[in-house]
C-alpha positions as CSV (number, residue, x, y, z in Angstrom):
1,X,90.1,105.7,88.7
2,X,89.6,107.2,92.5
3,X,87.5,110.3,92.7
4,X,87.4,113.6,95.0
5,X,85.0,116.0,95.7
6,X,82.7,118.2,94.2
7,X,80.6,121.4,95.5
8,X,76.9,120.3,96.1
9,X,74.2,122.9,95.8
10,X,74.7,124.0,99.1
11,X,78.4,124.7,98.6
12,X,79.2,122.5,101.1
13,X,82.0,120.3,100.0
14,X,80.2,116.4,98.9
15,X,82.6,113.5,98.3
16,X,81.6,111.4,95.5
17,X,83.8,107.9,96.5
18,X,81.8,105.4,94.0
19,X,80.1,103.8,91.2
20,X,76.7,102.5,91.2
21,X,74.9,100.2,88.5
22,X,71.0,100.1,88.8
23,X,71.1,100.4,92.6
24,X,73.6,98.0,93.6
25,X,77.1,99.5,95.3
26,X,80.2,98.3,93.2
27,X,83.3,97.3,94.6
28,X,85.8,100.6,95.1
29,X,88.3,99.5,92.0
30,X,89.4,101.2,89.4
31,X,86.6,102.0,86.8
32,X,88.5,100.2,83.9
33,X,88.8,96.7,85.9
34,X,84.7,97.0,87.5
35,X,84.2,97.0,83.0
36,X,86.4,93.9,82.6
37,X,85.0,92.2,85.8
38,X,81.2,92.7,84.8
39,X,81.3,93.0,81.0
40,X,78.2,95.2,81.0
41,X,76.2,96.0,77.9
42,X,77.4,99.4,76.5
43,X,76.8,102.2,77.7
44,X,77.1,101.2,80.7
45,X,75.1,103.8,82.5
46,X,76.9,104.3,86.2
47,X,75.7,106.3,89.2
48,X,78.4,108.6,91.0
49,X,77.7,109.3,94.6
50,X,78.5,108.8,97.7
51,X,79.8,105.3,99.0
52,X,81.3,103.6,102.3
53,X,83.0,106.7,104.1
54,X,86.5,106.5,103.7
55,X,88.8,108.4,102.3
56,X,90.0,108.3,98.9
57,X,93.5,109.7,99.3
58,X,94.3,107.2,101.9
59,X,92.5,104.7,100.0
60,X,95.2,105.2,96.9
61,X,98.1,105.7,99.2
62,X,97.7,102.6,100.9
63,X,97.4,100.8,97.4
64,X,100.7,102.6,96.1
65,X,102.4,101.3,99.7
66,X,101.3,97.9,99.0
67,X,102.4,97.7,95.4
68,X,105.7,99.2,96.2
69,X,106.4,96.5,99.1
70,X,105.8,94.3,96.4
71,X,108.0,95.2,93.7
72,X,110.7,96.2,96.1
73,X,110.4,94.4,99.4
74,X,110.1,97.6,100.9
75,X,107.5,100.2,101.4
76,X,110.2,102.7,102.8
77,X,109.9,105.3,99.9
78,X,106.1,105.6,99.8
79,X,106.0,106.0,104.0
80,X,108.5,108.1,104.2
81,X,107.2,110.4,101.4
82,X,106.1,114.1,103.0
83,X,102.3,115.3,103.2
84,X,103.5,117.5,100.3
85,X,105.1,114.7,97.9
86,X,102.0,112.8,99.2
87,X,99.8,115.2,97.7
88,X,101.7,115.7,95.0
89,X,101.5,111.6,93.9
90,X,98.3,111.8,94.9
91,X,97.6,114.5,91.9
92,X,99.9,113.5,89.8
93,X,101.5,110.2,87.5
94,X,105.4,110.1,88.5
95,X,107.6,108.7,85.7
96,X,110.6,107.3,87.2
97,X,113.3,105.1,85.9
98,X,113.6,101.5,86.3
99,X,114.9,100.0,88.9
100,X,115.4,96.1,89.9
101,X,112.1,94.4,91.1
102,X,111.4,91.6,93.5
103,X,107.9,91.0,92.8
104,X,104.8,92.2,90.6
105,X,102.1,93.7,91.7
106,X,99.6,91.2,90.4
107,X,96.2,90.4,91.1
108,X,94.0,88.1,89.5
109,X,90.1,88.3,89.3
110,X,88.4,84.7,88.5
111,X,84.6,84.6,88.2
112,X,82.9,82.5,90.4
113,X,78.8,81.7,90.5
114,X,76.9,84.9,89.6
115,X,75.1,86.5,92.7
116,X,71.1,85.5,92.5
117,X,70.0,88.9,94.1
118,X,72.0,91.0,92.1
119,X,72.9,89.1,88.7
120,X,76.0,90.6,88.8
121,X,78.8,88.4,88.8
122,X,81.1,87.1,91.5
123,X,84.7,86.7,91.7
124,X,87.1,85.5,94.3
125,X,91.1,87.5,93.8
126,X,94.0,85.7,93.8
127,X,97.1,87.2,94.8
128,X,100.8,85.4,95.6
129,X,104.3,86.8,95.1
130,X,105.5,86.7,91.4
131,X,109.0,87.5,90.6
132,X,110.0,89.2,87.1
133,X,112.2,86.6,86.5
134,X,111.9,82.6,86.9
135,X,114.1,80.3,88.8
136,X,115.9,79.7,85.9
137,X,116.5,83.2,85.8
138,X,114.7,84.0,82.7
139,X,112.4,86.9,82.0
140,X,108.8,85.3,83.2
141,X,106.2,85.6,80.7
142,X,102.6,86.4,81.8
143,X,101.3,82.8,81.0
144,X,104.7,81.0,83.3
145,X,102.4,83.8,86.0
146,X,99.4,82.5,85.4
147,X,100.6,79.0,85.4
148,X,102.3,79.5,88.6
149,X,99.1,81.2,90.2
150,X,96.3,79.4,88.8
151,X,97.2,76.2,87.6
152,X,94.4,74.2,86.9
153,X,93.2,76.7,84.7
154,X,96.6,77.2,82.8
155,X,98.0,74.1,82.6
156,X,100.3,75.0,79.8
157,X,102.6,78.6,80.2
158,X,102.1,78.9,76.5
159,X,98.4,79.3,75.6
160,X,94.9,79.2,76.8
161,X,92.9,76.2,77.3
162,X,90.3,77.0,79.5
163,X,90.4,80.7,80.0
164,X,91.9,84.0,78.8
165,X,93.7,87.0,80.7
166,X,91.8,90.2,80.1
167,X,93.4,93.2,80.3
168,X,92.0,96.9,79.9
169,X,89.0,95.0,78.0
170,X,91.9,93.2,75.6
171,X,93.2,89.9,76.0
172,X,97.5,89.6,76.4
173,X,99.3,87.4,74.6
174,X,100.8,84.7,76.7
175,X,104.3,85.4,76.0
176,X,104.6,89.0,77.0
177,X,107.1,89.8,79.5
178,X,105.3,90.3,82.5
179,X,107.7,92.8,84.3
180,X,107.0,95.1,80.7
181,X,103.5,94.4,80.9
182,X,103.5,96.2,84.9
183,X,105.2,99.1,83.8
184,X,103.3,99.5,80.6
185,X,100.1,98.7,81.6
186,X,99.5,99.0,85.5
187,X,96.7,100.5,86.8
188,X,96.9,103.9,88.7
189,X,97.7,102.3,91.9
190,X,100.7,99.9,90.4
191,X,98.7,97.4,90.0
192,X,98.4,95.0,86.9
193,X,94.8,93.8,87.6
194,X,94.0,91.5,85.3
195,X,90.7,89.2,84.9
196,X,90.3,85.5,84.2
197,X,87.8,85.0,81.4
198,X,86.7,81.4,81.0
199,X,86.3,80.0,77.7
200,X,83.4,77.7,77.4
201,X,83.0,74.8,75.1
């Protein structure tokens, strides 16, 4: 979720850029992925206002760029795009068709030790290039992903041992086809975002 701007009582145009729980700033991602990262009680009562100046637009753009490099190796159709089809990606989800990937957009959140000040917990992101298919030129699942980015915590492609892939608040099933899952499930910005919930004994 990104946000624009809103008329303040002074008609003066006030940019509302983030989300804020009981004080404390949270991290400019997408609403949907700050609820998987923090599992807050429910409702989960969030401030909107204004955060970090930047700008939103360019914020989402750059995302898209970066996603797009990723699946294709190139970034050529995003920078290229006109202020016009900008805008018009910027207020709008474009369906196109598929096309051959290189790599998916995938990043992985994995908690780390909760911060003392805050009690909000921590996580570090991992990111690498993951193709669509493996060497062996079958369709990669999401758990021969998460076994090829995070090892020691999947040791096994085929099920989870010591933590879970969370997805939208869900947990995925370890044998669905990652490329399927990024174009069904992606975030806004192309992004599968998916969080690393460790099971405890």
């Amino acid at each position: 979720m990104f946000f624009g701007a809103t008329e303040s009582e002074n008609n003066a145009a006030l940019t509302l850029t983030s989300f804020s729980y009981e004080g404390i700033l949270l991290k400019n991602l997408p609403v949907g992925l700050l609820y998987d990262l923090y599992q807050p009680p429910l409702p989960w009562p969030l401030s909107l206002g204004d955060g970090p100046l930047y700008e939103m637009h360019d914020t989402f753009i750059n995302s898209v760029k970066e996603a797009d490099f990723i699946r294709n190796g190139t970034a050529k159709g995003v920078i290229s795009m006109s202020k016009e089809d900008s805008t018009q990606l910027w207020n709008s989800t474009l369906l196109n068709p598929p096309t051959l990937l290189k790599h998916v957009p995938l990043r992985l959140y994995v908690p780390s030790t909760p911060d003392t000040t805050t009690g909000l917990s921590s996580f570090t992101t991992v990111q690498t290039l993951v193709t669509p298919m493996t060497a062996s030129q079958e369709v990669r699942s999401l758990g021969s992903a998460l076994n090829f980015m995070l090892p020691s915590l999947f040791p096994n492609s085929r099920n989870a041992a010591n933590a879970k892939p969370i997805l939208h608040g869900a947990p995925i099933p370890f044998q669905t086809p990652l490329e399927e899952l990024m174009r069904e499930a992606a975030f806004a910005d192309g992004w599968l975002h998916i969080c690393i919930r460790i099971l405890h004994e």
